[in-house]
ROPA-414284 format. One record per residue (C-alpha): residue number from 0; residue in three letters; x, y, z. Coordinates in Angstrom, 1 decimal, decimal comma. Layout:
N
<NUM; 'ALA'; <X; Y; Z>>
...
This chain:
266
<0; 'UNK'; <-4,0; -1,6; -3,1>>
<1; 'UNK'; <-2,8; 2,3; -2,6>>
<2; 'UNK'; <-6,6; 3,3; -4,4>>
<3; 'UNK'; <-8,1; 1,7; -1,7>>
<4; 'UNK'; <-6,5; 2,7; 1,3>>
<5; 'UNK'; <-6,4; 6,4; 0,0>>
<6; 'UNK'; <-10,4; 6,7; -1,0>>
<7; 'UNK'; <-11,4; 7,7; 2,3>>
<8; 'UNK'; <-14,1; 5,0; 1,8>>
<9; 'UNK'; <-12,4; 2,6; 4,4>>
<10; 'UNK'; <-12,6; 4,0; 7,8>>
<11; 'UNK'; <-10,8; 1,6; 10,3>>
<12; 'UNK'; <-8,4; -0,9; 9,8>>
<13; 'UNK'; <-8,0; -2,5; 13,4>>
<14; 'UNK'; <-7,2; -5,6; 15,3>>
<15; 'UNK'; <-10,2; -7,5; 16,7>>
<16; 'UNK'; <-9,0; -6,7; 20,1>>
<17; 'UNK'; <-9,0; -3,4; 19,5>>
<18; 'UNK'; <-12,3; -2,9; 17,4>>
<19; 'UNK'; <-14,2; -1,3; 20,6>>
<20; 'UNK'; <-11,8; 1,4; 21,1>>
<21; 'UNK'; <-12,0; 2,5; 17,6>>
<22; 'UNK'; <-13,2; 6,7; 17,8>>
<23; 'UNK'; <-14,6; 7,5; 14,4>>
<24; 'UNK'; <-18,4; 8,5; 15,0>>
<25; 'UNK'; <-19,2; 7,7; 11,7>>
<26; 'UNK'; <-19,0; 3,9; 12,6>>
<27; 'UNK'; <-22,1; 2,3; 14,7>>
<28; 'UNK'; <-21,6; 0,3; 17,7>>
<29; 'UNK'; <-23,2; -2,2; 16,4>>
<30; 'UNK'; <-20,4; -2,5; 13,8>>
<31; 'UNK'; <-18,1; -2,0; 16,0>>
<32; 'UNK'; <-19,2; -5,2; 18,1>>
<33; 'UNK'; <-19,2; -7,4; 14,5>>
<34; 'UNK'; <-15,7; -6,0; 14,5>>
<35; 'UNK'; <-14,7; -7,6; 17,6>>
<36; 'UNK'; <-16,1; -10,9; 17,4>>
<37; 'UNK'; <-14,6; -12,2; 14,3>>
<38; 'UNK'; <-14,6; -15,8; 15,9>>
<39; 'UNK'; <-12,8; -18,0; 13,5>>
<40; 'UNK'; <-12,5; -15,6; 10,6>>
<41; 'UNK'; <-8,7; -14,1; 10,2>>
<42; 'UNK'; <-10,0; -11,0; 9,3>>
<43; 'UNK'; <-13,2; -9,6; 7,6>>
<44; 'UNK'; <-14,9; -6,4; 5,9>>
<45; 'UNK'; <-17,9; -4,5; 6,8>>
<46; 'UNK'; <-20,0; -2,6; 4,6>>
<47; 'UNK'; <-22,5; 0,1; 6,1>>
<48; 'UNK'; <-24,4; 2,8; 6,1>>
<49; 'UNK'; <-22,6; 5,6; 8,5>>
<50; 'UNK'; <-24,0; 7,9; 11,0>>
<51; 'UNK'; <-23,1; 10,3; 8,4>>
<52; 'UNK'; <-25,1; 9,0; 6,0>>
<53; 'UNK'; <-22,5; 7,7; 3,6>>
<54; 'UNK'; <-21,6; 3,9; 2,3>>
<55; 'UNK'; <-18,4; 3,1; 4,3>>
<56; 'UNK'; <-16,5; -0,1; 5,1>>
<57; 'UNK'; <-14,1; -1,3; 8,4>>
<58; 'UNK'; <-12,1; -3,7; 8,6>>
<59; 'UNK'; <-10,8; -6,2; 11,1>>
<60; 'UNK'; <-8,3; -8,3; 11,2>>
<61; 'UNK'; <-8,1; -11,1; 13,7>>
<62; 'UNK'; <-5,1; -11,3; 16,6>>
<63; 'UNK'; <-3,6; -14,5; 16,2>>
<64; 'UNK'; <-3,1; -13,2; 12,5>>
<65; 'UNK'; <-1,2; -10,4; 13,1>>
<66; 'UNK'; <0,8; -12,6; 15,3>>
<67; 'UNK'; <1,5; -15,0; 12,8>>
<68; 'UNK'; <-0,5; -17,6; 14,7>>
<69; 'UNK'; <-3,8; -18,3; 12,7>>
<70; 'UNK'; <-4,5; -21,6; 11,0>>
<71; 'UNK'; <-6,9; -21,6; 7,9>>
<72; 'UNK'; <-8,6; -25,0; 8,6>>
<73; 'UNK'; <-10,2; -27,5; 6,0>>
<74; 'UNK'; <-13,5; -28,8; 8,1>>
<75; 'UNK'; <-14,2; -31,8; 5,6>>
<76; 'UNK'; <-10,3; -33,4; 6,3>>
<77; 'UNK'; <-9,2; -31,1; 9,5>>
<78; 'UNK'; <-6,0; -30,4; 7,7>>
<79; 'UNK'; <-4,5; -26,5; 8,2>>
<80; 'UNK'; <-2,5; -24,2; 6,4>>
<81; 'UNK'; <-0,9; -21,1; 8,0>>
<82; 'UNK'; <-2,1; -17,5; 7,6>>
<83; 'UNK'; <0,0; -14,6; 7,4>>
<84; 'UNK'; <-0,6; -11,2; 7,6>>
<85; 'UNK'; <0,7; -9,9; 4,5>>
<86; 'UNK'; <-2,0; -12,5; 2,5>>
<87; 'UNK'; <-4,6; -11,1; 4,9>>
<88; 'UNK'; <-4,5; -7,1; 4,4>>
<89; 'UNK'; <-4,5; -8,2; 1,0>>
<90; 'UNK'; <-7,2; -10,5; 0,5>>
<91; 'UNK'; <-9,4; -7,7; 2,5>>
<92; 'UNK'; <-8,5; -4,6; 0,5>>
<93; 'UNK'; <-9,4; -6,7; -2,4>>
<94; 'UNK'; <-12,5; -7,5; -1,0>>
<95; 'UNK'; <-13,0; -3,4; -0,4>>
<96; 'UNK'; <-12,0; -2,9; -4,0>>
<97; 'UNK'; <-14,8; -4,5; -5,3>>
<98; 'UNK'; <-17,2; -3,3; -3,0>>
<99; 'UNK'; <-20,7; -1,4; -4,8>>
<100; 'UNK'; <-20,7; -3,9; -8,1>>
<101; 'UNK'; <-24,1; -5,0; -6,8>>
<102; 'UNK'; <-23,5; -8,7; -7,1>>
<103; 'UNK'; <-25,7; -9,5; -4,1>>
<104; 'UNK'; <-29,0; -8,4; -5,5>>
<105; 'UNK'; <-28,7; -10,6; -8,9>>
<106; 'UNK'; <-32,2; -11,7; -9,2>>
<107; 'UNK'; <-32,7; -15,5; -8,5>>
<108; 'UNK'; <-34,4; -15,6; -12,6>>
<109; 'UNK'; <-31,0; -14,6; -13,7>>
<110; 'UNK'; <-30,1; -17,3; -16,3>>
<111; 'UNK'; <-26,6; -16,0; -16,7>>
<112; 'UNK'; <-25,8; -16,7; -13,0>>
<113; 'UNK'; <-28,2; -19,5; -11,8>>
<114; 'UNK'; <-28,1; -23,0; -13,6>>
<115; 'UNK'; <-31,8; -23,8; -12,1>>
<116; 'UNK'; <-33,3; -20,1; -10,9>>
<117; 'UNK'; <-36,5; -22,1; -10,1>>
<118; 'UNK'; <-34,0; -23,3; -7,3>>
<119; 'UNK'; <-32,5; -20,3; -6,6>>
<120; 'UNK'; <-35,7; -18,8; -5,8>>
<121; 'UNK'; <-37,2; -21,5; -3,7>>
<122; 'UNK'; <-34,1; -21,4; -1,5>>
<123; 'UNK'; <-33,9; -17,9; -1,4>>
<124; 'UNK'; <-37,9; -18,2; 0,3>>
<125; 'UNK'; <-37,1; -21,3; 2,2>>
<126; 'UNK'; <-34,1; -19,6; 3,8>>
<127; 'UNK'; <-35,1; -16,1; 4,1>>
<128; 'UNK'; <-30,6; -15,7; 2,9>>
<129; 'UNK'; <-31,1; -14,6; -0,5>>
<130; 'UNK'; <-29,4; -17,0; -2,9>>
<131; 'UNK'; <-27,7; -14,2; -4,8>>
<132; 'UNK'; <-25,7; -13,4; -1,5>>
<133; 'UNK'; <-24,6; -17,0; -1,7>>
<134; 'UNK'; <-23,3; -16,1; -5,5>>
<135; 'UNK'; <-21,4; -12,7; -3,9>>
<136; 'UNK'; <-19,8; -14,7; -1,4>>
<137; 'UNK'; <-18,4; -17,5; -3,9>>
<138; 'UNK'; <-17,3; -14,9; -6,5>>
<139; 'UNK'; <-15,8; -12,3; -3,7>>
<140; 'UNK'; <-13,9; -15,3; -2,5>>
<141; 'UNK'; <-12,2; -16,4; -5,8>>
<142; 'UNK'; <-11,7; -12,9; -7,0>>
<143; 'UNK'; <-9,5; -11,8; -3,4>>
<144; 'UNK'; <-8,0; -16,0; -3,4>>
<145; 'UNK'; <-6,6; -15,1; -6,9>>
<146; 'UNK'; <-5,4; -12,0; -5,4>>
<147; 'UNK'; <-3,5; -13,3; -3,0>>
<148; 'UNK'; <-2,1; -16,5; -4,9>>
<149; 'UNK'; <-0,7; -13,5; -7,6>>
<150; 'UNK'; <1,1; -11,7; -4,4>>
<151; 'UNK'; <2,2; -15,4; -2,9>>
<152; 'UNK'; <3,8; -15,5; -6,7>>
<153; 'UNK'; <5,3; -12,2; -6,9>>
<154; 'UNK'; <7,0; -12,8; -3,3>>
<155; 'UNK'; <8,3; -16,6; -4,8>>
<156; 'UNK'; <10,0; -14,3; -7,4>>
<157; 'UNK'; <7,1; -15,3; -10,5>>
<158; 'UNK'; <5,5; -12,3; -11,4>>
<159; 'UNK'; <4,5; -13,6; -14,4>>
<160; 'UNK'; <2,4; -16,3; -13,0>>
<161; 'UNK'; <-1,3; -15,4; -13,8>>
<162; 'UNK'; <-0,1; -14,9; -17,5>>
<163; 'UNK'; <1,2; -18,6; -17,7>>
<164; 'UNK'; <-1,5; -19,9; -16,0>>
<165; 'UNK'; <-3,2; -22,7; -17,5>>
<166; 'UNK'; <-7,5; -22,1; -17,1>>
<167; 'UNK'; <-8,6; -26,1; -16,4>>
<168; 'UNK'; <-6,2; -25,3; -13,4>>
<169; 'UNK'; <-7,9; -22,2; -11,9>>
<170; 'UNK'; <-11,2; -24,5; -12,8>>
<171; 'UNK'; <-10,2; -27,2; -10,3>>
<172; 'UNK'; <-8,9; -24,7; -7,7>>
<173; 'UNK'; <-12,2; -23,5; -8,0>>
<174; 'UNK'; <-14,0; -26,7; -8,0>>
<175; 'UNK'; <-12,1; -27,2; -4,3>>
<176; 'UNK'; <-13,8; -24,8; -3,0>>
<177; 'UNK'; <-17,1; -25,4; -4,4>>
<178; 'UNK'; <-17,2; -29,1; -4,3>>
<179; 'UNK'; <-15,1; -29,9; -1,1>>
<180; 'UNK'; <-14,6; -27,3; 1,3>>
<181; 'UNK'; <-17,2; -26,1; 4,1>>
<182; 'UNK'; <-19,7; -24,1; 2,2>>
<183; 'UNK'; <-21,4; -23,1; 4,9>>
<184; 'UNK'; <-18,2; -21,9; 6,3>>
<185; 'UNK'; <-17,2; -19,9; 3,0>>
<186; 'UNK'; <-20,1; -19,2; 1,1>>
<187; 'UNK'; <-23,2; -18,6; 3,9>>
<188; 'UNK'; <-24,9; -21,4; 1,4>>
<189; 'UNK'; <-28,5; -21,7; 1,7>>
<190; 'UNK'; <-28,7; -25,1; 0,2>>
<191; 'UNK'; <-28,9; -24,2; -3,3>>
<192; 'UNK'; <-25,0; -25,5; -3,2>>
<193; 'UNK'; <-26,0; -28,1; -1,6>>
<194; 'UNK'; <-28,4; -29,0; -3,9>>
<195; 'UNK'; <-26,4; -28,9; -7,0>>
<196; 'UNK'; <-23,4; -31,2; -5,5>>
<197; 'UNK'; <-26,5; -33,4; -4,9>>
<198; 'UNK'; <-27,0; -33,9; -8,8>>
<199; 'UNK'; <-23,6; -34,3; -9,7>>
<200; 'UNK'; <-20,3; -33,5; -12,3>>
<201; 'UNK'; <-22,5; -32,1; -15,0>>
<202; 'UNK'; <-24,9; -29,7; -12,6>>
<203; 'UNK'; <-21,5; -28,7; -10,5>>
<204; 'UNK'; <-18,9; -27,9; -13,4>>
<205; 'UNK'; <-22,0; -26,1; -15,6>>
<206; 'UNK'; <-23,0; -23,9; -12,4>>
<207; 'UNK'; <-19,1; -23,1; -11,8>>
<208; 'UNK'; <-18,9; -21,7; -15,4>>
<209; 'UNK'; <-21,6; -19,3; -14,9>>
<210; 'UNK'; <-20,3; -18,2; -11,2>>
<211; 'UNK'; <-16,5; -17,8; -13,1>>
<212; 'UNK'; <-17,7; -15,8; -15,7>>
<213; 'UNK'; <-19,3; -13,4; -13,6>>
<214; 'UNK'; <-16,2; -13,0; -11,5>>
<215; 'UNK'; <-14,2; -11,8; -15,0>>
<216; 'UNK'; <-16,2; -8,2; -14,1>>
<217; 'UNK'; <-14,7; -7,4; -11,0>>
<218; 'UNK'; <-11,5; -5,8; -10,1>>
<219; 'UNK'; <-8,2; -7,6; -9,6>>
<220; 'UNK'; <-5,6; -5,2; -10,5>>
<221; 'UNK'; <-5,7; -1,7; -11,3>>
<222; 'UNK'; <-3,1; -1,9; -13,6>>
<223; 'UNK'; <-5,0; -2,7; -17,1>>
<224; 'UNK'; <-2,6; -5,2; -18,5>>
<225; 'UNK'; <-3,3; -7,1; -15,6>>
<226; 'UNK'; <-6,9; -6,7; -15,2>>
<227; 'UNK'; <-7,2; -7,9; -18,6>>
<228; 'UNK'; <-5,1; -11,0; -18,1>>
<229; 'UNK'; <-6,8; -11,8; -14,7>>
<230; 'UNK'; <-10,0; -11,3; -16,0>>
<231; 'UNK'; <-9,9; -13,3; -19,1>>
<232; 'UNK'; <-8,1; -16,2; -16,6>>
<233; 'UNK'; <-11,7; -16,2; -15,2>>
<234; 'UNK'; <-13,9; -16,4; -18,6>>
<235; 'UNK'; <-11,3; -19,1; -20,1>>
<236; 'UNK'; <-11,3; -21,3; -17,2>>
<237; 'UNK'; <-15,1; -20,7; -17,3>>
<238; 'UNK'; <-15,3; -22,3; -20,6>>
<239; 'UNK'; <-13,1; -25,3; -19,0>>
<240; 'UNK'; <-15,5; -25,8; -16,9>>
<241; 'UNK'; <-18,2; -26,2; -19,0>>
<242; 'UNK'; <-15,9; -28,8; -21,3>>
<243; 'UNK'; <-15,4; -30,6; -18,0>>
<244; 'UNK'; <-19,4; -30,7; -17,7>>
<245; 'UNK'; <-20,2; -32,3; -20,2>>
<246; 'UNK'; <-16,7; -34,8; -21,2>>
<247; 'UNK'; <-16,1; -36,4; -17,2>>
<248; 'UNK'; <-13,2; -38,3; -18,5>>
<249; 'UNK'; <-11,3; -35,6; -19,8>>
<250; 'UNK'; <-7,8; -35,3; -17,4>>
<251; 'UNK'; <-7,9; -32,9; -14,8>>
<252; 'UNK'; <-4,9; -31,5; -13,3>>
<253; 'UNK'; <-4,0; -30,5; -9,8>>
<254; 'UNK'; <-5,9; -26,9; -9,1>>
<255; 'UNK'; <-3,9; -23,4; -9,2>>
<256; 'UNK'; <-4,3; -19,5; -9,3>>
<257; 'UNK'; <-5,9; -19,3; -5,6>>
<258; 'UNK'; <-4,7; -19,2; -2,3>>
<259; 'UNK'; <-4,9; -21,2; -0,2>>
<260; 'UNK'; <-4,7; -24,2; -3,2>>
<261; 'UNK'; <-5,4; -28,0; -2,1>>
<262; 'UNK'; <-2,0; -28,5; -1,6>>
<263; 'UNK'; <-1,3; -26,2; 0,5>>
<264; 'UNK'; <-3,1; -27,8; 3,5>>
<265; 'UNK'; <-1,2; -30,1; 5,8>>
């Protein structure tokens, strides 16, 4: 995480509370006020355009994080799972790691991202929220979740989890948060989610493979080693999704490699 803190490219990192009081001029007020009101997000990034001219980020974490009282909440089933700060910094800095890889401005005809870019394009227009910032969010999401579950690891005394893990798992962890979480909460969906859970295992599972691949390019480790193990983690469990697609009664095991997993709510 050193590369990012050092860059100069991040120029606040600040409780919510104290977002308003931050001095650099490069950041706008109105960033500064996003800052503040993070509402029930435990922390977030911000990417703009400074008063210098320059691409910058902030970020904010909320309070009842850094005080070891935030709850991560499930909205289909209400059950929580506690958020520390540790997993927090962590899952944001990853977030600034990958910031500039342009994911949000993948056309909507991109076959190697959209299972049905007729779809993609018709949300995008009905929305006026592009559906390829949809995409960014869900890959941005697993990329910093698998992040976080290789810290949670490390900490456990398993640093060698990643390299063990099996890829139908980090499918299934995925498919949680595609299939049954709030993704409106995590993703900003548009209804192009929403209309691919409409047509079922096949449509879900093939659209996941082409959303995991795609998070195989960005950056979970700066150590190469690791990279590569990560990264290919995301393009094998992207081919077990797509043998999930198409064979619905093949077994599928409990999901792993994110944080939080299932399980972990209570």
């Amino acid at each position: 995480m050193l590369e990012a803190l050092i860059s100069g490219h991040c120029l606040a990192m600040v409780a919510g509370s104290r977002a308003g009081g931050v001095q650099d001029p490069r950041i706008p007020a109105d960033i500064k006020a996003e800052m503040a009101n993070l509402g029930t997000a435990s922390g977030t990034v911000r990417h703009f355009t400074g008063t210098d001219g320059l691409e910058h980020v902030v970020m904010a974490i909320d309070d009842l994080t850094i005080r070891g009282k935030r709850f991560l909440v499930h909205r289909p089933t209400l059950r929580k799972v506690k958020i520390d700060l540790r997993g927090t910094l962590c899952h944001e800095l990853t977030h600034i790691r990958n910031t500039g890889l342009g994911l949000e401005n993948t056309p909507d005809f991109d076959t190697d991202t959209f299972l049905d870019p007729n779809l993609a394009n018709a949300m995008s227009n009905a929305s006026g929220r592009k559906t390829a910032r949809v995409f960014n969010q869900f890959a941005n999401e697993m990329n910093a979740r698998h992040v976080d579950w290789i810290i949670e690891q490390e900490v456990a005394g398993n640093p060698f989890a990643a390299q063990f893990l099996q890829p139908v798992e980090l499918s299934e962890a995925a498919h949680f948060y595609f299939a049954e979480s709030d993704r409106e909460f995590y993703f900003h969906d548009n209804g192009y989610i929403g209309e691919i859970l409409a047509r079922g295992h096949t449509a879900i599972y093939r659209q996941m493979a082409l959303w995991l691949r795609q998070c195989a390019q960005m950056t979970f480790n700066h150590d190469p080693a690791k990279q590569a193990i990560s990264a290919q983690l995301f393009l094998d469990a992207a081919d077990s999704a797509e043998l999930t697609a198409v064979n619905p009664g093949l077994p599928r095991p409990p999901g792993n490699g994110l944080f939080p997993l299932a399980q972990n709510f209570q």
